[in-house]
Structure formats: structure tokens, C-alpha cells
N, CA, C and O of each residue as an XYZ file, in Angstrom:
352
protein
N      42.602     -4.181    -13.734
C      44.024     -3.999    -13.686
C      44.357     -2.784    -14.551
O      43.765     -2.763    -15.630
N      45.304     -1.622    -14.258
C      45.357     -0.877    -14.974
C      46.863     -1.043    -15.841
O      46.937     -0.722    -17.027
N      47.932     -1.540    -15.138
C      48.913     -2.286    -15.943
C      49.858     -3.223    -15.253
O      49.724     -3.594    -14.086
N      50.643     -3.511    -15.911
C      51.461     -4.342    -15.877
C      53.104     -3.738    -16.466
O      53.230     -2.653    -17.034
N      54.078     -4.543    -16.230
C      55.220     -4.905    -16.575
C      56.205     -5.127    -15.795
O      56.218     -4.754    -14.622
N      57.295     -5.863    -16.452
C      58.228     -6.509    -16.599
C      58.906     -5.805    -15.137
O      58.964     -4.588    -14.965
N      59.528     -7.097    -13.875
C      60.683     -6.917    -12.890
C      61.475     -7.587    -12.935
O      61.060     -8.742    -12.839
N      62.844     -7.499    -13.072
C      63.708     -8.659    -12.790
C      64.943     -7.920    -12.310
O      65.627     -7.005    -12.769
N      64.972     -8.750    -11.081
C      65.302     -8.550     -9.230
C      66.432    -10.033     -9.249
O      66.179    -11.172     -9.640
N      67.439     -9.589     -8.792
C      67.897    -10.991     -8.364
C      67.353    -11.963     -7.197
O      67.895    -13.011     -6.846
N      66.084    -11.363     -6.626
C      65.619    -11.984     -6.020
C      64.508    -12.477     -6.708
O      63.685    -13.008     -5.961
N      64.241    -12.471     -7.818
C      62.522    -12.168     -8.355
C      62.555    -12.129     -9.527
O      61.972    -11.237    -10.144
N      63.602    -13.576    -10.428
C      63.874    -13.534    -11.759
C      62.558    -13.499    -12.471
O      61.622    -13.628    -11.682
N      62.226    -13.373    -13.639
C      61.168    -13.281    -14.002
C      59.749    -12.741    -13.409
O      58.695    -13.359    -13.562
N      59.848    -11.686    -12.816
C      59.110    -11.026    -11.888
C      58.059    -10.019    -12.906
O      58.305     -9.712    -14.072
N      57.102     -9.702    -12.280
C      56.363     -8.528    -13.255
C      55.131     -8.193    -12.112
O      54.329     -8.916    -11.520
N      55.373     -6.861    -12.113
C      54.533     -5.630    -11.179
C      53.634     -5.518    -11.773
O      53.763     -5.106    -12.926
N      52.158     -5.872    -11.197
C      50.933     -5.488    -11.527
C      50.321     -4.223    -10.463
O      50.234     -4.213     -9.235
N      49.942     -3.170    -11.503
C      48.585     -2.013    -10.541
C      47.233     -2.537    -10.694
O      46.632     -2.632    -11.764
N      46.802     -2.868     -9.548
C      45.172     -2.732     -9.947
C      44.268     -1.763     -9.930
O      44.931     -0.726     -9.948
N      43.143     -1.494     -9.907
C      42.510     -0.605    -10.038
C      42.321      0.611     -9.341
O      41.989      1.698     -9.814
N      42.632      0.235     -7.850
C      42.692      0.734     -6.758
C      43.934      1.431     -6.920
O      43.804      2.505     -6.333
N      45.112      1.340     -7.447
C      46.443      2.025     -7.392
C      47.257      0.908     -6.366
O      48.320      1.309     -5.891
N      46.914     -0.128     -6.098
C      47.645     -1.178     -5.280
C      48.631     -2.044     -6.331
O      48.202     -2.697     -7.283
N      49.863     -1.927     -6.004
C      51.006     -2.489     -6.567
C      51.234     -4.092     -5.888
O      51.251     -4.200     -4.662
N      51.399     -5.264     -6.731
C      51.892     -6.296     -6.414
C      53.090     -6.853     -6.941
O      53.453     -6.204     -7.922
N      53.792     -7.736     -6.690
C      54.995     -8.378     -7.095
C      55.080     -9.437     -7.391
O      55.559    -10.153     -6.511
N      54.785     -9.973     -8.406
C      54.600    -11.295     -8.571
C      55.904    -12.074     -9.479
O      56.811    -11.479    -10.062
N      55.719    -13.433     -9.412
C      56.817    -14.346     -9.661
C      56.756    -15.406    -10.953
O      56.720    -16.614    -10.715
N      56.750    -15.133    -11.713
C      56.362    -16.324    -13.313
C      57.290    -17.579    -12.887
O      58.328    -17.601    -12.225
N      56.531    -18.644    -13.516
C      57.457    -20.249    -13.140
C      58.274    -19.961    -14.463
O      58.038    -19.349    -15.505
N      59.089    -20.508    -14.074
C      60.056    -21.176    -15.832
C      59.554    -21.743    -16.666
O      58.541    -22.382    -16.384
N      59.875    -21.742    -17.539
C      58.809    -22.373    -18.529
C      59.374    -23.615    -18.930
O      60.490    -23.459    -19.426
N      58.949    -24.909    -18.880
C      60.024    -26.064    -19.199
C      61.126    -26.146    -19.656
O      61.457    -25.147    -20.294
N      61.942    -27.029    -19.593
C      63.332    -26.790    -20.589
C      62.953    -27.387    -22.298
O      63.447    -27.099    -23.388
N      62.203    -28.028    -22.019
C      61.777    -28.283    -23.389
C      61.009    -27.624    -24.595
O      60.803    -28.066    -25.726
N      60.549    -26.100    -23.847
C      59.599    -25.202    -24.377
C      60.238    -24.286    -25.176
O      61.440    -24.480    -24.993
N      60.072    -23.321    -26.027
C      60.298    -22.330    -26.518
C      60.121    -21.252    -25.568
O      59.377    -21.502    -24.620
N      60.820    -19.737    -25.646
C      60.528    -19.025    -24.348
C      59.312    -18.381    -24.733
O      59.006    -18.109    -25.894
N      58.565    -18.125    -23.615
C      57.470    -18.259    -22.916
C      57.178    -16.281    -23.912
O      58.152    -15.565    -23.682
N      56.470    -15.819    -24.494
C      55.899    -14.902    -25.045
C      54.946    -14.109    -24.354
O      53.781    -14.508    -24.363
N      55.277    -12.867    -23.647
C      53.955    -12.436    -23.264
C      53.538    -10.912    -23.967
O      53.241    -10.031    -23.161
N      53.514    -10.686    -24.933
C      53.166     -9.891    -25.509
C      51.603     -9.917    -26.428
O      51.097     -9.092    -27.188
N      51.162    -11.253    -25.952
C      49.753    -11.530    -27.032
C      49.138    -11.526    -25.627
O      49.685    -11.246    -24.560
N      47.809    -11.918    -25.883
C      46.202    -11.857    -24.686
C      46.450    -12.411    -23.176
O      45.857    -12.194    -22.119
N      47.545    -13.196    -23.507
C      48.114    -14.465    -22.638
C      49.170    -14.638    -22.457
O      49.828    -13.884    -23.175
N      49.916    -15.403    -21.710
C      50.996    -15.814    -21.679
C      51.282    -17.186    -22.966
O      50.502    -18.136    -22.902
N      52.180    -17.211    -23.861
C      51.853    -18.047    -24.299
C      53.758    -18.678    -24.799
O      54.683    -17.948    -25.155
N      53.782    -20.268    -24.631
C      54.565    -21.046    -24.344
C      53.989    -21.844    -25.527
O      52.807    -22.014    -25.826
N      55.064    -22.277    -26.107
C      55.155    -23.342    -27.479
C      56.275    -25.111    -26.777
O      57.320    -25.133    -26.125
N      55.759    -25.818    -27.097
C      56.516    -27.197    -26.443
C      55.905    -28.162    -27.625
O      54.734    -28.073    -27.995
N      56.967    -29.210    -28.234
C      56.835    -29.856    -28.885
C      56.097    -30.524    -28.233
O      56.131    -30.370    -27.012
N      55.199    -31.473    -28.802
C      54.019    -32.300    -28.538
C      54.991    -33.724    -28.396
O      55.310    -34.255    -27.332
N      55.318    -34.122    -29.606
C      56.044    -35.670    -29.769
C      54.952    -36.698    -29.993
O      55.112    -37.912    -30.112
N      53.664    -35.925    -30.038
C      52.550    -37.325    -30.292
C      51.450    -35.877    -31.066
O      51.504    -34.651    -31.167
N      50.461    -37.100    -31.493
C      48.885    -36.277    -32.209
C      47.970    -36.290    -31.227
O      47.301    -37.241    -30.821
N      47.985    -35.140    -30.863
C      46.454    -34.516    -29.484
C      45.450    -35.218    -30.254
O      45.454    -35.344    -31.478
N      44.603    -35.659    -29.455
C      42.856    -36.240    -29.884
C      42.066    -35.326    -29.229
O      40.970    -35.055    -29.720
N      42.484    -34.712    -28.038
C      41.001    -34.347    -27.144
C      41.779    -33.050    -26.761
O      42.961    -33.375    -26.875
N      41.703    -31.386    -26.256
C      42.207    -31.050    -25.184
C      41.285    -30.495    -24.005
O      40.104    -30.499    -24.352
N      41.472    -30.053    -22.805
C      41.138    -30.282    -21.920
C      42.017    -29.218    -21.053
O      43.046    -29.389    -20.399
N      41.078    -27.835    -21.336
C      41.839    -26.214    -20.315
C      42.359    -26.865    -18.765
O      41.636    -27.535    -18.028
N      43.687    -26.511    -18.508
C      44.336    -26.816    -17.434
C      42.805    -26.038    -15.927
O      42.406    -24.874    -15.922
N      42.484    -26.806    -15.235
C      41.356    -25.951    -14.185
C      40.668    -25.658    -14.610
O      40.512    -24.478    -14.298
N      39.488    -26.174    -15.711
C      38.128    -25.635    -16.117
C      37.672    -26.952    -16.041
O      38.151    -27.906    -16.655
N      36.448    -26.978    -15.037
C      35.982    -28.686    -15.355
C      34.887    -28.514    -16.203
O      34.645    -27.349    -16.517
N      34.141    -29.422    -16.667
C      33.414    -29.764    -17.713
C      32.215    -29.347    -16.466
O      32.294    -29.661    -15.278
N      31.191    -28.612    -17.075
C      29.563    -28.191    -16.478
C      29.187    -29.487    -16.194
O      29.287    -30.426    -16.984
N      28.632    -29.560    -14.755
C      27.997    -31.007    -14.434
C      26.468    -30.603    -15.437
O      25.802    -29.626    -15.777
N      26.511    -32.402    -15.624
C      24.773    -32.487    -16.328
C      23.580    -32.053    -15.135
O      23.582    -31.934    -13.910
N      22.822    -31.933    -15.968
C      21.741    -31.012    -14.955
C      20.865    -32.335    -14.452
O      20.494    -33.120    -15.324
N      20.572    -32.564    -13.238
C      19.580    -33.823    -12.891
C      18.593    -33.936    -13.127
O      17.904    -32.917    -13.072
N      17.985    -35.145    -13.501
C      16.197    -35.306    -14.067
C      15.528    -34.777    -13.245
O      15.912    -34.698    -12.078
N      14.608    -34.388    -13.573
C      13.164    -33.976    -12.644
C      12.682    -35.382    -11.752
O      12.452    -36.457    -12.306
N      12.607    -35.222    -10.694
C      12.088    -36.348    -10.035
C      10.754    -36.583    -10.615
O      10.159    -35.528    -10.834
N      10.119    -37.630    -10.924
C       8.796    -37.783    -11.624
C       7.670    -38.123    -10.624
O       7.613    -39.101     -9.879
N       6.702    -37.018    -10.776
C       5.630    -37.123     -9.196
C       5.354    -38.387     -8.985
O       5.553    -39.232     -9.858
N       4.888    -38.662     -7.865
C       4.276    -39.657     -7.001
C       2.677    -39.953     -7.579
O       1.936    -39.000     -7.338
N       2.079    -40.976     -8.220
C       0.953    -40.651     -8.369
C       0.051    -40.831     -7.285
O       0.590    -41.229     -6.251
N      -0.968    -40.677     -7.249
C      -1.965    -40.020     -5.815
C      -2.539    -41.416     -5.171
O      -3.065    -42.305     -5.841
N      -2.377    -41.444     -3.973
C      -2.588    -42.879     -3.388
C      -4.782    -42.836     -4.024
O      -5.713    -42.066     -4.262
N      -4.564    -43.666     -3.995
C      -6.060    -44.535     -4.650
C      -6.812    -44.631     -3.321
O      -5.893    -44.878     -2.540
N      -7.992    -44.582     -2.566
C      -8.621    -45.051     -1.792
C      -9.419    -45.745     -1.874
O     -10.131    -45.136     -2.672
N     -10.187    -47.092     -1.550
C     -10.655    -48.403     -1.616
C     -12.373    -47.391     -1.663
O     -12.652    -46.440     -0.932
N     -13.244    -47.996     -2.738
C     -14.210    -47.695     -2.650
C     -15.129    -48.230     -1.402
O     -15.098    -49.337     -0.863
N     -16.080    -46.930     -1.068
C     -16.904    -47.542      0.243
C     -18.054    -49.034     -0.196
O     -18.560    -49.868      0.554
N     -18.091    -48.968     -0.814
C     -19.279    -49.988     -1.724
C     -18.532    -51.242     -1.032
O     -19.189    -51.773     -0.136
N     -17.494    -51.698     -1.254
C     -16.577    -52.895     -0.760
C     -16.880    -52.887      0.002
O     -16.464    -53.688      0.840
């Protein structure tokens, strides 16, 4: 991406024009940010939105990143069929 900034269109409140690399212009549309949130900051790495909690987080858990599946055991070989001695 070579930049970004700020559109606001009465069609396209909170709007912001990205160039990509190519010199291709897009138009894109930001959601609102809750009513319960602080407004939404985009001047740091990210977009970043503050919302009272009302409780103590234990765990968190990135919105669309799932956890790496565990890797499966090695199936454990077959040991080698035995054949009946000729002597029998």
C-alpha cells in the first residue's frame, strides 16, 4: 500500500481512500464504532477503539485467528506378520 487517507462523502461517512502499489485507488467504508466506545483512533499501527470492559478479562482471543491445530501422532508401524515355522 503506498497510502492512505481520510474521505468523508455524504455518501461514505467515515470513508478513507487507499493507493496500492500498483497506483489503483479504492474507496472504502469504516463501521461505527459502538456507542459505548471511545472514538475509534487511527493514527497508531491500527485502528484502535477503547470500550469499557464492565468485567476482568481472563483469556483473550484475536477476533479471526484460530488457534494452530495440534499436529497428529505418527501412526505407529504395523509389526511384520510372523510366519509359522516349517518344522510344525
Amino acid at each position: 500500500m503506498r497510502g492512505a487517507a481520510p474521505f468523508h462523502h455524504p455518501n461514505c461517512p467515515l470513508g478513507l481512500v487507499l493507493i496500492d502499489a500498483h497506483g489503483g485507488m479504492s474507496l472504502c467504508e469504516l463501521p461505527p464504532p459502538p456507542a459505548a466506545a471511545l472514538p475509534t483512533r487511527y493514527d497508531a499501527a491500527w485502528p484502535l477503539t477503547k470500550m469499557p470492559l464492565r468485567a476482568t478479562p481472563h483469556a483473550v482471543n484475536p477476533h479471526g485467528l484460530q488457534p494452530e491445530p495440534e499436529p497428529e501422532p505418527e501412526p505407529e508401524p504395523e509389526p511384520e506378520p510372523t510366519c509359522p515355522s516349517p518344522d510344525h
